[in-house]
C-alpha positions in Angstrom: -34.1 -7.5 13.1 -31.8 -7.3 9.9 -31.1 -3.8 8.5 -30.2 -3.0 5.3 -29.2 0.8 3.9 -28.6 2.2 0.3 -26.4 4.8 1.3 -23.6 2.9 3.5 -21.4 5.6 5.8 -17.9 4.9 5.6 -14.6 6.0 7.9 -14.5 9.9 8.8 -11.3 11.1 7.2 -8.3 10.7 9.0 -7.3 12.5 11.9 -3.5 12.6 14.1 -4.1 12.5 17.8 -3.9 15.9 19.8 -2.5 14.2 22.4 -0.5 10.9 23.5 1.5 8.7 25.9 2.0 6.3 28.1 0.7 5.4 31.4 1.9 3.9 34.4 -1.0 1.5 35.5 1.6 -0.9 38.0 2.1 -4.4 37.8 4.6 -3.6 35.9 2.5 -2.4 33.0 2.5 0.3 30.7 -0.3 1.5 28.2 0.4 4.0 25.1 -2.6 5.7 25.1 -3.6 8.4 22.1 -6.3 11.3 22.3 -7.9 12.5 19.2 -10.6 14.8 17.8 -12.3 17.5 19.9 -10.9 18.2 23.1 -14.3 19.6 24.0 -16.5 17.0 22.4 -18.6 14.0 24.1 -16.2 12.0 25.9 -15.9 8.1 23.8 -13.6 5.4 24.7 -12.6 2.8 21.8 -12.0 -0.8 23.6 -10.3 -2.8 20.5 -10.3 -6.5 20.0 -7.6 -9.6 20.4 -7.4 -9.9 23.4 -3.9 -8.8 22.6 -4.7 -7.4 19.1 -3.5 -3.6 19.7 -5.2 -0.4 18.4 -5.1 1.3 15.1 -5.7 4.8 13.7 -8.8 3.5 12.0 -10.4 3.1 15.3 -10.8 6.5 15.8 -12.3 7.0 12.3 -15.9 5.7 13.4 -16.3 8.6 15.3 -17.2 12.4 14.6 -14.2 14.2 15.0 -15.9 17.2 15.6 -18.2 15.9 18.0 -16.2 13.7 20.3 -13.1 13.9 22.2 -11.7 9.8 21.3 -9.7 7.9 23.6 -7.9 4.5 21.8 -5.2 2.5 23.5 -3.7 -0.8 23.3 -4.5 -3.1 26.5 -1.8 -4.6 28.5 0.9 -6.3 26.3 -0.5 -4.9 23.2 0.8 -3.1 20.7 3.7 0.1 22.2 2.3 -1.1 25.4 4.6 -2.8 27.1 6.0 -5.4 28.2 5.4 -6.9 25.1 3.0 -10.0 25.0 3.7 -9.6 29.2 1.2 -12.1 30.8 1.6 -11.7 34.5 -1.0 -9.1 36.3 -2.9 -9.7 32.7 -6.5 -10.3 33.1 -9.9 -9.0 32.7 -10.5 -7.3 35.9 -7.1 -5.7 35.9 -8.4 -4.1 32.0 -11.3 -2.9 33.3 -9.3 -1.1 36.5 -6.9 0.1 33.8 -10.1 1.8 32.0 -10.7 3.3 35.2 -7.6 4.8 35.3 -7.6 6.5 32.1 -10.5 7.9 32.3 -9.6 9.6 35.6 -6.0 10.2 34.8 -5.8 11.2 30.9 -9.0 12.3 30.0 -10.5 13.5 33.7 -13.7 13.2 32.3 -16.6 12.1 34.4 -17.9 9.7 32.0 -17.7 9.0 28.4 -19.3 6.8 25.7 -17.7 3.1 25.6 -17.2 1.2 22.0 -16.0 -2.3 21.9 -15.6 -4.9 19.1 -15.3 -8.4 19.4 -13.0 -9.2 22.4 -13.8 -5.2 23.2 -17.5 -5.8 23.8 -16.6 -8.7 26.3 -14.6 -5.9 28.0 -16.9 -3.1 27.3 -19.5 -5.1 29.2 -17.1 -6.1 32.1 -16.4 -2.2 32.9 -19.9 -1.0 32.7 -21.5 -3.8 34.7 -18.6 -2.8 37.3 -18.7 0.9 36.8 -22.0 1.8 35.2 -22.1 5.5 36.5 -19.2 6.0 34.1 -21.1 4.9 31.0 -23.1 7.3 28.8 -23.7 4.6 26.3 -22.6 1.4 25.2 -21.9 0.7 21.4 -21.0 -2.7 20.6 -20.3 -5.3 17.7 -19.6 -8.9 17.1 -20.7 -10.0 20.8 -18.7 -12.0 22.9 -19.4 -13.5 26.5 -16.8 -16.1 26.9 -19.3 -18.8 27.8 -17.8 -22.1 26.9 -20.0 -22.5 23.8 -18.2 -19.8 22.4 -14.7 -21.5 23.2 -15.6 -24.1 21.8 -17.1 -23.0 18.7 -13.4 -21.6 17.9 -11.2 -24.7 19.2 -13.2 -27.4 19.1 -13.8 -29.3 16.2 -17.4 -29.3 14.8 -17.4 -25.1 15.5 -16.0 -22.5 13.0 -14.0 -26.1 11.8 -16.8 -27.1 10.3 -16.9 -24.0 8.2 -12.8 -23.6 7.6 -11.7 -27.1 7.4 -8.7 -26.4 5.6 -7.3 -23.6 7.8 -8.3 -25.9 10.7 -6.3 -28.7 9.7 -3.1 -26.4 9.7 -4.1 -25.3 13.1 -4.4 -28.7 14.9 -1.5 -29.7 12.4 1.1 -28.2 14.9 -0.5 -30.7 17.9 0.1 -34.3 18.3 -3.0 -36.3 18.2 -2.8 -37.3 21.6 -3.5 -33.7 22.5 -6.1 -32.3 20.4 -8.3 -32.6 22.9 -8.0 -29.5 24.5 -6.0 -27.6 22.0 -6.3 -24.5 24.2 -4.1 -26.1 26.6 -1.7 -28.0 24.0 -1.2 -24.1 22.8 -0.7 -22.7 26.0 2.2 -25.2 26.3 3.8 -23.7 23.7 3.2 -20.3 23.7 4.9 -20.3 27.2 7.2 -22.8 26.9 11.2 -22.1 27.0 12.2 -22.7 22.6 11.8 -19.7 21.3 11.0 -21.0 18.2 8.3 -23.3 19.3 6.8 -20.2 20.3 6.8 -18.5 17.3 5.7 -21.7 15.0 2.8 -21.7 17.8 1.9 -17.9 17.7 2.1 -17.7 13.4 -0.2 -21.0 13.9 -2.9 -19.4 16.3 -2.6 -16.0 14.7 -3.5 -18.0 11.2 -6.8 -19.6 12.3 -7.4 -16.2 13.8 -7.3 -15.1 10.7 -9.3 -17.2 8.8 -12.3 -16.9 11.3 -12.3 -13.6 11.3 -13.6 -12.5 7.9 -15.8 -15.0 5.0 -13.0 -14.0 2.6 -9.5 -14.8 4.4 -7.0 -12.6 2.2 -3.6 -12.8 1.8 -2.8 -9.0 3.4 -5.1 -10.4 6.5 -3.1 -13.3 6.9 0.6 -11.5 6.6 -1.2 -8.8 8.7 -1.9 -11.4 11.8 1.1 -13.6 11.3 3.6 -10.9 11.6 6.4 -11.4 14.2 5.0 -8.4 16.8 1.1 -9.2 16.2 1.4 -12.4 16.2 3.1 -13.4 18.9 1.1 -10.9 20.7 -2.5 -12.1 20.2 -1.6 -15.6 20.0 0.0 -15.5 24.1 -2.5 -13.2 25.4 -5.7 -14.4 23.8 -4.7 -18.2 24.9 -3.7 -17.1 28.0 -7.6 -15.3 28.2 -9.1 -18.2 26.7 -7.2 -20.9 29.3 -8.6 -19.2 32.1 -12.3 -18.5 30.2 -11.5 -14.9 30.4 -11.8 -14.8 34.8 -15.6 -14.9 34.2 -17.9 -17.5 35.9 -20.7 -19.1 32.5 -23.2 -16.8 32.3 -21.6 -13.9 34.4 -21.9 -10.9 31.7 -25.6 -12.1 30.5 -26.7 -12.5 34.6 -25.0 -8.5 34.9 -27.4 -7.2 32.2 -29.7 -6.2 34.6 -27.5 -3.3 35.4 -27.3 -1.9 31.8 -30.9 -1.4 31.8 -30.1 2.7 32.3 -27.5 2.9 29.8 -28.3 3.6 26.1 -26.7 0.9 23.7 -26.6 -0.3 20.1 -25.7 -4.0 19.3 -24.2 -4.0 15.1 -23.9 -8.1 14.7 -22.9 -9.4 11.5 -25.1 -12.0 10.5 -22.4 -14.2 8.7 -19.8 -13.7 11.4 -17.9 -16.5 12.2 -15.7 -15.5 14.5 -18.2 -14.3 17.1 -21.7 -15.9 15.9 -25.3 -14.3 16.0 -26.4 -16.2 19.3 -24.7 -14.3 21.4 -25.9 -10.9 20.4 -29.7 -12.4 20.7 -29.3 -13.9 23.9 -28.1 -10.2 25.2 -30.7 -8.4 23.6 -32.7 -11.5 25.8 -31.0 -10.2 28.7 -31.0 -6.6 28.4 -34.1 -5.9 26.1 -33.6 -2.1 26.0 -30.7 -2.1 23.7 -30.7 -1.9 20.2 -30.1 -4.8 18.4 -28.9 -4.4 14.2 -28.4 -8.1 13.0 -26.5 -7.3 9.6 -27.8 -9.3 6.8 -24.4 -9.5 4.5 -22.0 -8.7 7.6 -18.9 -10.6 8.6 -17.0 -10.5 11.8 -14.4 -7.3 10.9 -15.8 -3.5 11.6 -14.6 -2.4 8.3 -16.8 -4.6 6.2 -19.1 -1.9 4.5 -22.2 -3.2 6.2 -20.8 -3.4 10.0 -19.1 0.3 9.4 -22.1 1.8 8.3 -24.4 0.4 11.3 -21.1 1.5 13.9 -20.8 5.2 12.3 -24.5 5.7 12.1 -24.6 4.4 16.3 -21.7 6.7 17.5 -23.4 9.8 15.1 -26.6 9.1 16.5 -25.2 9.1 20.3 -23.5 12.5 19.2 -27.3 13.6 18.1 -25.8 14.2 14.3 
């Protein structure tokens, strides 16, 4: 159902994590990891978006600070974790392993609360339909199952193109014609090929029409924001290298897993006008796992900090604090 509220919540005032650092996970892989707000609090893990896009101190913002104890990181490759953009031993499962890890190595909880947006509720489903005894609840927004419907909305034409044709042109402008066809692919080429500066026209190129999908209003700090050097290349590598390989999930593999959510609490906050990660997704979870909450956002976008989205995410996590 659509919700609508007078009074929107906005970001808890900013806080400096108590505690941070890196861990060892193997593979060669590294994750800078940062814990904030009460040590003794409920136990919540922020799972951020890309893949590839990193973390940022206004993650940690839609929680309580008083009531929870907040661990944020950046996945493999992102942001200070490193290597850099570092593909191999970089898939789903191994994120949802590295979640594991955390958990029993930085925070030593026994479970916590997981929050994912975007790319981070694909993930945030992956880890508690593997480890559901870890999960106290689920809060999620912009829903994303990496069926190949959803793929194709963002890289084939007819999708968000038909909504962005400008910014798509100067995405498929970078391809010859011969190989639009699968511009995941034509991407991929580049993105791992061996001229460095064909990857970084290909990354600024990718990172653009991430841009553009990603909120109704593309602005120019969004766009300098996701074409940078570090983010973009960044994103643009690991989220085609997800994409090529349909995120190591079989069609319909997160949706057929519902079933085991059925214990866990969740909230579902869906923009209604989001572009980047469409509406039909959301409903056909809800389909799948009728007990959670679904919020369908009447003037929401795709990013967590449009005033609609924030409010419905703040008011989830207080509500799972039992503010």
């Amino acid at each position: 159902m659509d919700i609508q509220t007078k009074q929107r919540r906005t970001l808890y005032p900013p806080i400096e994590p108590y505690r941070s650092g890196h861990l060892d996970v193997g593979d060669g892989h590294s994750l800078y990891w940062e814990l904030s707000g009460n040590p003794d609090g409920k136990p919540a893990v922020f799972l951020h978006g890309g893949p590839g896009g990193g973390s940022s101190p206004e993650h940690r913002r839609q929680f309580n600070p008083d009531a929870y104890n907040i661990l944020v990181f950046d996945q493999r490759g992102a942001g200070k974790s490193t290597p850099h953009a570092g593909l191999d031993n970089n898939t789903t499962w191994h994120l949802v392993e590295d979640i594991e890890k955390l958990r029993a190595e930085v925070t030593k909880v026994d479970k916590w609360l997981v929050f994912g947006g975007s790319w981070g509720s694909t993930l945030s489903l992956a880890y508690a339909q593997t480890h559901p005894e870890r999960v106290t609840e689920l809060v999620l927004r912009g829903v994303f199952l990496f069926d190949p419907y959803e793929i194709d909305w963002l890289y084939k034409d007819g999708g968000a193109a038909a909504l962005y044709p400008d910014y798509w042109q100067e995405f498929v402008g970078l391809i010859p014609e011969d190989e639009r066809s699968d511009l995941v692919e034509a991407y991929r080429k580049r993105l791992t090929g061996d001229d460095p500066d064909e990857r970084h026209r290909a990354a600024k190129a990718w990172s653009a029409w991430e841009a553009s999908t990603v909120t109704l209003l593309p602005s120019e700090a969004t766009m300098e924001h996701f074409t940078s050097p570090e983010f973009a290349i960044a994103i643009a590598r690991i989220e085609n290298h997800y994409m090529a390989n349909r995120g190591w999930l079989d069609e319909g593999q997160l949706l057929r897993g519902a079933e085991k959510l059925r214990s866990i609490p969740g909230i579902i906050v869906q923009g209604r006008h989001d572009c980047c990660t469409p509406p039909k997704a959301a409903w056909a979870l809800k389909e799948a796992w009728p007990e959670v909450d679904l919020q369908i956002v009447p003037d929401g976008g795709h990013l967590f900090n449009e005033p609609g989205i924030l409010d419905g995410l703040i008011r989830a996590t207080d509500r799972f604090a039992g503010l």
